[in-house]
C-alpha positions in Angstrom: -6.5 -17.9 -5.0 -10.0 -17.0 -4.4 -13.1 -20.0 -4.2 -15.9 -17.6 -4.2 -19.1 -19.3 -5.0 -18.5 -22.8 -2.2 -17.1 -23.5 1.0 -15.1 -26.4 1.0 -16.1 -27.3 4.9 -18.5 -26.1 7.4 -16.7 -23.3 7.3 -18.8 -19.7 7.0 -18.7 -17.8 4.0 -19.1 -14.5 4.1 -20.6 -11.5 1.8 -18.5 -9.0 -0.2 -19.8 -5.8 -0.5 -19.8 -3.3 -3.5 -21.6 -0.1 -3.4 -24.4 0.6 -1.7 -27.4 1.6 -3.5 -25.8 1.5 -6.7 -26.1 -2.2 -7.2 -27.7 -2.3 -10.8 -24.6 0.0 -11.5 -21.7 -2.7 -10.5 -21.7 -3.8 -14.0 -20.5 0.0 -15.3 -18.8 0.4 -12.3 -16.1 -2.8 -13.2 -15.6 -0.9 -16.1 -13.5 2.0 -14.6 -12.0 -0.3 -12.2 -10.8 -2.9 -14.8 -9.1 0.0 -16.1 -7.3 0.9 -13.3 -6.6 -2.1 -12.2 -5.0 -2.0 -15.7 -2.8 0.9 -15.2 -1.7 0.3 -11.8 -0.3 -3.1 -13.0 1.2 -1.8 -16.2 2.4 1.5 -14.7 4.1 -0.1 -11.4 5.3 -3.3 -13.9 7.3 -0.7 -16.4 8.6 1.0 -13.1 10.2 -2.3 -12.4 11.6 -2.9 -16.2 13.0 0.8 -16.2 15.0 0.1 -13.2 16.6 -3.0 -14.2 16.6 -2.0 -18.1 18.5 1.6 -17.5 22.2 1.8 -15.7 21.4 4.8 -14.5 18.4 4.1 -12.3 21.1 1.3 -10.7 20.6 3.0 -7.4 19.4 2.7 -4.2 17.0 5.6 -4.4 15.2 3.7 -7.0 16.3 0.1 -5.9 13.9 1.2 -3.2 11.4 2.2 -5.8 11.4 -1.1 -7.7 10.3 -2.8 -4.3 7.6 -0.9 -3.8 6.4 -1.4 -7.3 6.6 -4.7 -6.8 5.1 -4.4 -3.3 2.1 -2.4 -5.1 2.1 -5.1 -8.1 1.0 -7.7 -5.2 -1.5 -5.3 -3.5 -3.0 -4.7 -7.2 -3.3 -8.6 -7.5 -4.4 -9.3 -3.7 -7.8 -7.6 -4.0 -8.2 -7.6 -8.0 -9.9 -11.0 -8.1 -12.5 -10.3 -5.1 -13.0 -6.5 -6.4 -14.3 -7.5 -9.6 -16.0 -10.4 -8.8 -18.2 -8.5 -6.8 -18.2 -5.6 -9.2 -17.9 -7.3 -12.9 -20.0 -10.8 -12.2 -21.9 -10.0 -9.3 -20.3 -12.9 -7.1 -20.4 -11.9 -3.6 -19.9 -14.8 -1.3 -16.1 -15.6 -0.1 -15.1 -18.9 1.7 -13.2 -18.0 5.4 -10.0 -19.9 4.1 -9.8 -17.8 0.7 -11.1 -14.8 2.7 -8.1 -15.2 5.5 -5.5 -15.6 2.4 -6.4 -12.5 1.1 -6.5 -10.9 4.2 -2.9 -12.1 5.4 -1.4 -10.5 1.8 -3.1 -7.4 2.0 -2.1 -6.7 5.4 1.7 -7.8 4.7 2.2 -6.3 1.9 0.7 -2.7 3.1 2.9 -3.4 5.9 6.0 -4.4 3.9 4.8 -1.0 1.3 5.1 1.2 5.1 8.5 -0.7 5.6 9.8 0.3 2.3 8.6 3.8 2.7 11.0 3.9 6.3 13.7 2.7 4.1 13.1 5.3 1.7 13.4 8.3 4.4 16.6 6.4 5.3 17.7 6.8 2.0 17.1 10.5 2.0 18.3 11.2 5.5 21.9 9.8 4.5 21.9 11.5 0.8 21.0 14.8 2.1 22.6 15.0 5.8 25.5 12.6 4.9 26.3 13.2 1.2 30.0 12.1 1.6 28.9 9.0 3.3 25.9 8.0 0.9 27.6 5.7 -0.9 29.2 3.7 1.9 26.0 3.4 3.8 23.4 2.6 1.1 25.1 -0.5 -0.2 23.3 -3.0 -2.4 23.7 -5.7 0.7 21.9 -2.4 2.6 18.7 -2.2 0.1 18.3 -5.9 0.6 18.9 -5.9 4.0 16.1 -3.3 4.5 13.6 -4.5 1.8 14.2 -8.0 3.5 13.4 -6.8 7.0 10.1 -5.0 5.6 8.9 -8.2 4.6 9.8 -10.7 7.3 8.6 -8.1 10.0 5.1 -8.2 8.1 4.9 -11.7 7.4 5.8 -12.4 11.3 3.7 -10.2 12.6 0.9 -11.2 10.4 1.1 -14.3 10.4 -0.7 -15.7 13.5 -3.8 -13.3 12.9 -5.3 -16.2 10.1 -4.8 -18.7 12.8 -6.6 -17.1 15.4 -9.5 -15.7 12.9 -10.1 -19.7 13.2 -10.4 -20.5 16.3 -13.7 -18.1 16.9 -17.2 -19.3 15.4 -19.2 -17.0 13.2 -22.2 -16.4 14.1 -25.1 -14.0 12.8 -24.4 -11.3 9.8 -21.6 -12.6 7.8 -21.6 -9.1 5.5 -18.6 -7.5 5.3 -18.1 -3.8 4.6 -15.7 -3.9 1.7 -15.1 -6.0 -1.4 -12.2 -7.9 -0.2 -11.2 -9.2 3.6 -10.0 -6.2 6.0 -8.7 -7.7 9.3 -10.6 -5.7 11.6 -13.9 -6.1 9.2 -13.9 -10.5 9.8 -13.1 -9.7 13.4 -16.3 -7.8 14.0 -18.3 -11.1 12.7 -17.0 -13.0 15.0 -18.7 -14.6 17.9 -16.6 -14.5 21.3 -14.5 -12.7 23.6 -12.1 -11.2 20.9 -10.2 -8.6 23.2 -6.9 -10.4 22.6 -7.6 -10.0 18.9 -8.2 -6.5 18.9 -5.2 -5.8 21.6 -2.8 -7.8 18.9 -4.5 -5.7 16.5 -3.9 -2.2 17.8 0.2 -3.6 18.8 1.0 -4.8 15.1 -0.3 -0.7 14.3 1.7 0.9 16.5 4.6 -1.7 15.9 4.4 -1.0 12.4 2.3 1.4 11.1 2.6 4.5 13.8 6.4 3.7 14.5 7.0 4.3 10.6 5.4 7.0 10.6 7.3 8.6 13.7 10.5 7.8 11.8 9.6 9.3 8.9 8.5 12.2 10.2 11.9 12.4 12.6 13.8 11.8 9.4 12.0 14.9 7.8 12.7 17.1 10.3 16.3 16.5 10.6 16.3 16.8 6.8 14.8 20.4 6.9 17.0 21.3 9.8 19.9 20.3 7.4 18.6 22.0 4.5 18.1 25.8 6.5 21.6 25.3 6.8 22.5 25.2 3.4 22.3 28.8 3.2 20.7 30.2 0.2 17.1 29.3 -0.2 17.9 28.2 -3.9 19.9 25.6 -2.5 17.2 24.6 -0.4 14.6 24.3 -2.4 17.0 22.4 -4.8 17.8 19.9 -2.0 14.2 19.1 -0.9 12.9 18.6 -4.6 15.2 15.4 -4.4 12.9 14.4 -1.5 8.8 15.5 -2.8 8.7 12.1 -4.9 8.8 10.8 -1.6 6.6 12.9 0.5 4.0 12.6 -2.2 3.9 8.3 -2.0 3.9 8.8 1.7 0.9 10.7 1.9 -0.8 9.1 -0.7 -0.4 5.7 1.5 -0.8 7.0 4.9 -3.7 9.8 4.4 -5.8 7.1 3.3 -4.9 3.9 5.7 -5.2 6.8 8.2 -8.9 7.4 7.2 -9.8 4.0 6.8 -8.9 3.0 10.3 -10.7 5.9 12.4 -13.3 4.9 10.1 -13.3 1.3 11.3 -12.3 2.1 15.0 -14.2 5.3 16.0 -17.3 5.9 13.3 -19.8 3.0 13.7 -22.4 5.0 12.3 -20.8 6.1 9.1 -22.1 5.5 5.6 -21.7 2.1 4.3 -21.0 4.3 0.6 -18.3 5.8 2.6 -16.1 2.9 4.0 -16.5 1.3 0.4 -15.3 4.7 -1.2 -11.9 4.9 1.6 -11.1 1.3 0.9 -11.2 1.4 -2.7 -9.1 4.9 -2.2 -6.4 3.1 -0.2 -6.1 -0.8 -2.2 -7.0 0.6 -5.5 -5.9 4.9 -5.9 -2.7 4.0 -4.3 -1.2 1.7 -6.5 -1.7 3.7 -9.7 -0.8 6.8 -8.0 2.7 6.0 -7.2 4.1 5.2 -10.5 2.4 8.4 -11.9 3.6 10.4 -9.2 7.5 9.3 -10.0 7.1 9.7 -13.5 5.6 13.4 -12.7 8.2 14.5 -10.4 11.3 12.4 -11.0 13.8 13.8 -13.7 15.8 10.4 -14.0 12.7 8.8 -14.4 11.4 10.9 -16.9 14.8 10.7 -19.1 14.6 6.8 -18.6 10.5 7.0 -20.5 12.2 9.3 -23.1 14.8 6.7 -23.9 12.7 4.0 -23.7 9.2 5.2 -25.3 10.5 9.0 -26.8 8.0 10.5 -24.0 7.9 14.1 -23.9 8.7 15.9 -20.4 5.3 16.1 -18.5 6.2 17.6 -15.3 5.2 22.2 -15.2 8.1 24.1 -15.8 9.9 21.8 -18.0 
């Protein structure tokens, strides 16, 4: 997908940054990263055979789960090729057509991953504060409908940012802060009046990023008003273990997208070491985090690994 040493035109090409100051350690540095590269790929790939291998994963709890493997699976493969260019052959230069592609899949499929998380707290809300119902809501034709509307809503909203990207020239620095394409990163190389850029910008994150968040948060709330109404706190706490797989992948997607955008938006000054470390936290750590934390906190996923592979229970207090 990725021509990194030419540009095909007169386009620009820019130049993909690793670490700085720890250039003559790239080379030991791919190794780590090859490796989880390796596990976020196998871990979120054997997500996606559990839930179609074993019946009782057939539902829409982990239906849900299965798209966001497969959502992470593209992430994983969006930035893989760039990343270890840079790191493993020391290849640094990107042409603005390759660099644009990558851009418009990572920013889609992190949108369509904050999509699938909404749909997630949907799924919750209904099992917990409409038990009886839970099967006549969450339908298969409801999974797809939801998944589907993740991704159309960030291919749409995406898709005109590429486009635009064109029409400016590029002029000056061409050095980018990360080691893959970040939307607000090849704006600030741009020559021009790019208000209308950076107004879209800021609508497509409250359009999808801050109004997810607002529902999930709403969700939670009216989940815990549910569950102090249960009665006894065993009860309770029983109730919102269903939901901490959950909680856990939503902070471990949001806390660092979070970070990395006041970093872009509000810290000019910062460390270049520190917007390379937040971008490899949020396109790298959360990938393989999210198959881990399922397999530490989900019971139904951990009998599924026993079946499958005899894995031992891993999770305290087992």
């Amino acid at each position: 997908m990725l021509a990194f040493n030419h540009s095909a035109s007169n386009w620009p090409t820019f130049s993909l940054l690793g670490i700085p100051g720890l250039e003559a350690a790239h080379i030991w540095i791919s190794i780590p990263f090859c490796l989880l590269y390796t596990l976020a790929l196998v871990g979120n790939a054997l997500l996606l055979l559990l839930v179609r291998a074993e019946q009782n994963l057939h539902a829409p709890q982990f239906y849900f789960l299965a798209v966001l493997a497969l959502t992470d699976l593209g992430l994983s493969l969006s930035t893989m090729p760039s990343v270890l260019a840079v790191f493993w052959l020391d290849v640094h230069r990107i042409g603005l057509d390759a660099c644009l592609t990558q851009m418009f899949f990572i920013h889609t499929l992190s949108s369509v991953e904050s999509g699938v998380l909404v749909a997630m707290a949907f799924d919750r809300l209904v099992a917990v504060c409409a038990p009886l119902n839970y099967t006549r809501i969450l339908t298969r034709h409801t999974v797809a409908w939801l998944s589907g509307a993740a991704l159309v809503r960030g291919a749409t909203l995406l898709a005109p940012l590429p486009f635009v990207l064109r029409t400016f020239p590029f002029c000056g620095a061409t050095g980018l802060s990360h080691s893959y394409c970040y939307y607000p990163d090849v704006l600030n190389l741009a020559c021009g009046d790019v208000t209308v850029s950076s107004a879209y910008e800021l609508a497509f994150v409250l359009c999808t990023f801050a109004a997810d968040a607002v529902f999930i948060l709403a969700s939670y709330v009216k989940i815990l008003g549910t569950l102090l109404k249960l009665g006894p706190p065993g009860r309770t706490w029983k109730a919102l273990h269903t939901c901490a797989c959950h909680l856990c992948t939503v902070c471990v997607f949001y806390l660092p997208l979070l970070s990395l955008a006041v970093l872009h938006r509000y810290t000019h000054h910062t460390s270049p070491v520190l917007y390379s470390t937040m971008s490899d936290a949020y396109l790298l750590v959360t990938p393989l985090l999210n198959p881990l934390v399922y397999s530490l906190k989900s019971q139904q996923i951990q009998a599924a690994l026993r079946k499958r592979f005899g894995v031992q229970r891993v999770a305290a207090g087992e």
